[in-house]
Short mmCIF file of the C-alpha atoms (twelve columns), coordinates in Angstrom:
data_MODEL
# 
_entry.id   MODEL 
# 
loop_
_atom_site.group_PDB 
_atom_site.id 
_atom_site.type_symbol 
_atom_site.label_atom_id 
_atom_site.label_alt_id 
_atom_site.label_comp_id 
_atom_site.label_asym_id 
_atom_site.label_seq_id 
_atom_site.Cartn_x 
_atom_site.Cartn_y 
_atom_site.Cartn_z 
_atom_site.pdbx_PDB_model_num 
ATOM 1   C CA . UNK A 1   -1.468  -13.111 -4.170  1 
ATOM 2   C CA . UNK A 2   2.303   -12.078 -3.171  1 
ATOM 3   C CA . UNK A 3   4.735   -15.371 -2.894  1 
ATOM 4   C CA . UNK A 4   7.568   -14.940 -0.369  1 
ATOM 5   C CA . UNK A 5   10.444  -13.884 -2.769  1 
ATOM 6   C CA . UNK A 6   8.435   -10.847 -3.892  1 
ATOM 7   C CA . UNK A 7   7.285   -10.161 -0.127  1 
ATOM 8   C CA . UNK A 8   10.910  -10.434 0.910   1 
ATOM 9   C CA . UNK A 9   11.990  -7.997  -1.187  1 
ATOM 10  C CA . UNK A 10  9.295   -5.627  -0.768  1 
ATOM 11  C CA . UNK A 11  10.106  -5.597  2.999   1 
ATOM 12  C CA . UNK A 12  13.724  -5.338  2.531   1 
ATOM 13  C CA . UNK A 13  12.937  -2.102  0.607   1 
ATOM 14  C CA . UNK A 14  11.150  -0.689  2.852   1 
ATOM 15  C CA . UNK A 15  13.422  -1.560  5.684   1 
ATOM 16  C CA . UNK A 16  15.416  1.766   5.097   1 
ATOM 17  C CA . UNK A 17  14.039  5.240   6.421   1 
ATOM 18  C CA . UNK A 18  14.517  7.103   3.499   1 
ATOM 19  C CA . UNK A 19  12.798  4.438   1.095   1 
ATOM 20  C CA . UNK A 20  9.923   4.017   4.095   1 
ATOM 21  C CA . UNK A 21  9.525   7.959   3.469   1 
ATOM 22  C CA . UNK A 22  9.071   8.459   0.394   1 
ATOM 23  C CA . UNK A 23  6.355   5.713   0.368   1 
ATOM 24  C CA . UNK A 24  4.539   7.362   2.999   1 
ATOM 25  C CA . UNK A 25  5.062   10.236  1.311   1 
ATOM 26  C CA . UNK A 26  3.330   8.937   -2.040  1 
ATOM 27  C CA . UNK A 27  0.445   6.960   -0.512  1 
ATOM 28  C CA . UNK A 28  -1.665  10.495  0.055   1 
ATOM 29  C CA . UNK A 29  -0.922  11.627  -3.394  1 
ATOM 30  C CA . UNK A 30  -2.618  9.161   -5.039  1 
ATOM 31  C CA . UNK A 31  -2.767  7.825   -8.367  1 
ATOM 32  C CA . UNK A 32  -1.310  10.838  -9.955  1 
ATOM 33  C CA . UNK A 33  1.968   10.628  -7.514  1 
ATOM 34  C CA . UNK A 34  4.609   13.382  -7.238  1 
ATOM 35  C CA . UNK A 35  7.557   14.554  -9.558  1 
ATOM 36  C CA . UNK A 36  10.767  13.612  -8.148  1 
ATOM 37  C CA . UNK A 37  12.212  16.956  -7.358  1 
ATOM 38  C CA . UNK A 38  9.161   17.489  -5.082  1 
ATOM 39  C CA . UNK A 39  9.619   14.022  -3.616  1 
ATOM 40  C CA . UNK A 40  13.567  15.210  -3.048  1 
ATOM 41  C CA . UNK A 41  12.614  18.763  -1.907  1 
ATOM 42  C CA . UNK A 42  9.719   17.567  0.679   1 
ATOM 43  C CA . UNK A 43  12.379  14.901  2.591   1 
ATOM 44  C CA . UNK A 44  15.497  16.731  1.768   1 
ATOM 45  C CA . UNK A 45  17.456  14.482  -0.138  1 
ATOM 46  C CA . UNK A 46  19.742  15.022  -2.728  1 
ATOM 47  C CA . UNK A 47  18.880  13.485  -6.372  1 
ATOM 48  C CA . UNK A 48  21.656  10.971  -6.446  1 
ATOM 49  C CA . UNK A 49  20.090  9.350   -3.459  1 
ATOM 50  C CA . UNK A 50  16.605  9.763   -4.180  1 
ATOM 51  C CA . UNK A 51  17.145  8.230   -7.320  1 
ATOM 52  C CA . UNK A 52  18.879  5.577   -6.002  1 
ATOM 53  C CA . UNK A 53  15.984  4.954   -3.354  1 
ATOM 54  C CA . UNK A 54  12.943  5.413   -6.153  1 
ATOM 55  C CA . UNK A 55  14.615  2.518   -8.010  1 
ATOM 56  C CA . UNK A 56  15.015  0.228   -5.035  1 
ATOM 57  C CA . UNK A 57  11.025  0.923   -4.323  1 
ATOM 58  C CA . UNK A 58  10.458  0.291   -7.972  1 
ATOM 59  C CA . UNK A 59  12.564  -2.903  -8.172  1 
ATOM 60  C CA . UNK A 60  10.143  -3.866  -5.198  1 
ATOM 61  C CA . UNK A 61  7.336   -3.385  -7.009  1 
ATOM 62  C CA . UNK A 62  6.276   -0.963  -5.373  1 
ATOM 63  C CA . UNK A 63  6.285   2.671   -6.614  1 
ATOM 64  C CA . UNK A 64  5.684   2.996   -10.462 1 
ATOM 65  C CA . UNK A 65  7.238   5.784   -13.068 1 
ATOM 66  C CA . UNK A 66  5.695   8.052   -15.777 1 
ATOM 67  C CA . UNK A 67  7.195   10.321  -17.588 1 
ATOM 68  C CA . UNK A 68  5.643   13.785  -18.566 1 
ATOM 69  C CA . UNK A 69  7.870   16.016  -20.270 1 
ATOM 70  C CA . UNK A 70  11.323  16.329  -18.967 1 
ATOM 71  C CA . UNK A 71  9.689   14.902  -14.980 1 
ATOM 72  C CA . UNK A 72  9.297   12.185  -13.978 1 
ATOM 73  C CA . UNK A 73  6.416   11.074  -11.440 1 
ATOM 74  C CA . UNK A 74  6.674   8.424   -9.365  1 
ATOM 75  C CA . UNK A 75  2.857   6.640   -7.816  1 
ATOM 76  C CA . UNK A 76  2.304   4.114   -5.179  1 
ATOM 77  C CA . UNK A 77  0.754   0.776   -6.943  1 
ATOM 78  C CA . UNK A 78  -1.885  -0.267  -4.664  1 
ATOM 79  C CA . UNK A 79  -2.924  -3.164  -5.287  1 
ATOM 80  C CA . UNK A 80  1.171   -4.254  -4.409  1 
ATOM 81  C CA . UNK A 81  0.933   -2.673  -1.138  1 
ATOM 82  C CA . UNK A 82  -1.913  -3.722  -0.385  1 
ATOM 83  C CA . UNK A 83  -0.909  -7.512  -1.130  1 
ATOM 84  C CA . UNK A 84  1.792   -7.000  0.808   1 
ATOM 85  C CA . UNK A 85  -0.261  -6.046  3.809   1 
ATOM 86  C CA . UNK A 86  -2.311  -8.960  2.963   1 
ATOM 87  C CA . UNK A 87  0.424   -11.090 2.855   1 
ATOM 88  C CA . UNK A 88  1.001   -10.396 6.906   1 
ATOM 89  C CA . UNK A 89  -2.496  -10.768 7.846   1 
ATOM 90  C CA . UNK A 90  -4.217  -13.352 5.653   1 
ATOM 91  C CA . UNK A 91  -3.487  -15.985 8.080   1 
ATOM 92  C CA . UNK A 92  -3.952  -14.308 10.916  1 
ATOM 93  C CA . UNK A 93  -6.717  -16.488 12.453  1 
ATOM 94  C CA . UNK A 94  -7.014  -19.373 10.247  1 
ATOM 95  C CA . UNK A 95  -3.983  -20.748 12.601  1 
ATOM 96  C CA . UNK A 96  -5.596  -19.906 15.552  1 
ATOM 97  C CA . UNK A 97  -7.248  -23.004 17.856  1 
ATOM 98  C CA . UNK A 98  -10.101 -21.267 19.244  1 
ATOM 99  C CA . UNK A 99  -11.160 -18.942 16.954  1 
ATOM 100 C CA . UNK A 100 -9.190  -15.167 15.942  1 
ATOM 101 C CA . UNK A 101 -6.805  -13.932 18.402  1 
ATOM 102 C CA . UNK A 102 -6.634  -10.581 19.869  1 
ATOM 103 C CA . UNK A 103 -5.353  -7.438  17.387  1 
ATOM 104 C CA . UNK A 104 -6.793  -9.983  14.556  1 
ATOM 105 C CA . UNK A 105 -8.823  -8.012  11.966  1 
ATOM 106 C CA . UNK A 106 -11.071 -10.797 11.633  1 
ATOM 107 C CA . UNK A 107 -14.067 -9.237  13.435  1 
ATOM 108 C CA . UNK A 108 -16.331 -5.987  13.499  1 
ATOM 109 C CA . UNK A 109 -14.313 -4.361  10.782  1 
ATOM 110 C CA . UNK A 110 -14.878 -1.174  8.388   1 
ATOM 111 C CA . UNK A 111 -13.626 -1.157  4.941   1 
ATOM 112 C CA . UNK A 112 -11.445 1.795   4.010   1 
ATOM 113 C CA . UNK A 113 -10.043 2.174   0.201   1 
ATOM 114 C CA . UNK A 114 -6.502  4.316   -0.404  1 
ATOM 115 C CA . UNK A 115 -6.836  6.349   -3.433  1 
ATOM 116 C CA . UNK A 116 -6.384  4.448   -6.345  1 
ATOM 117 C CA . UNK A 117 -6.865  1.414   -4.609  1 
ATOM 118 C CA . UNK A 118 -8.676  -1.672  -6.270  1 
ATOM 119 C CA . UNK A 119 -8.662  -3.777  -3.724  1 
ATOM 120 C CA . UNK A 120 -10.058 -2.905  0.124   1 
ATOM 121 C CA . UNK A 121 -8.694  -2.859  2.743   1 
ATOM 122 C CA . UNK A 122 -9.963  -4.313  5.936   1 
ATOM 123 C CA . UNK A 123 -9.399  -2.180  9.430   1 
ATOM 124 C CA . UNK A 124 -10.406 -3.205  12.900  1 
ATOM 125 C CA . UNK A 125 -13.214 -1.224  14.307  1 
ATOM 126 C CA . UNK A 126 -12.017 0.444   18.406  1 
ATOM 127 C CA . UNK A 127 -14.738 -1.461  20.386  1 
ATOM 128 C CA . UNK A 128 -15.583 0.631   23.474  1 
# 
């Protein structure tokens, strides 16, 4: 589970569009993530600020590092982002008086896992 601090600071990372990018970015590229030049080259920004904004997403806990040769990839961690998710919607209806309240994901719901993912994900199923 994700205490505050760590949620507060995961939010405050992503509240810049660059950093909120590259994440997006990432999440389709799985487990195996993206070298940074392609990460720089696909949003068009320079390496002195994408550096800057991999570390803040890393500092987050976020985004993790590996280095192969003379690149370095950068992955989404999951199971983070996920948490963080979780973190807004865990208590979504366990507050509410008469049951789950509308836009809840507490009802008819479909599990959907990211790749790489450990932990699932639950969605709210379009009733109509």
């Amino acid at each position: 589970m994700i205490e505050l601090n760590g949620s507060a600071r995961a939010f405050e990372a992503l509240g810049h569009q660059a950093r909120l990018a590259i994440l997006r970015h990432l999440i389709p590229a799985g487990p195996g993530g993206v070298h940074a030049g392609a990460i720089g080259e696909a949003l068009g920004l320079p390496a002195t600020r994408l550096s800057f904004h991999l570390n803040r997403l890393a500092a987050a806990a976020l985004i993790e590092s590996r280095r192969e040769g003379r690149y370095l990839y950068y992955a989404v961690r999951y199971a983070e982002l996920g948490a963080l998710v979780g973190f807004l919607i865990d208590d979504c209806c366990a507050r509410a008086p008469a049951g789950c309240l509308p836009g809840c994901p507490g009802s008819p719901t479909t599990s959907a896992v990211a790749p790489g993912c450990t932990r699932r994900i639950e969605t709210r199923r379009r009733e109509g």
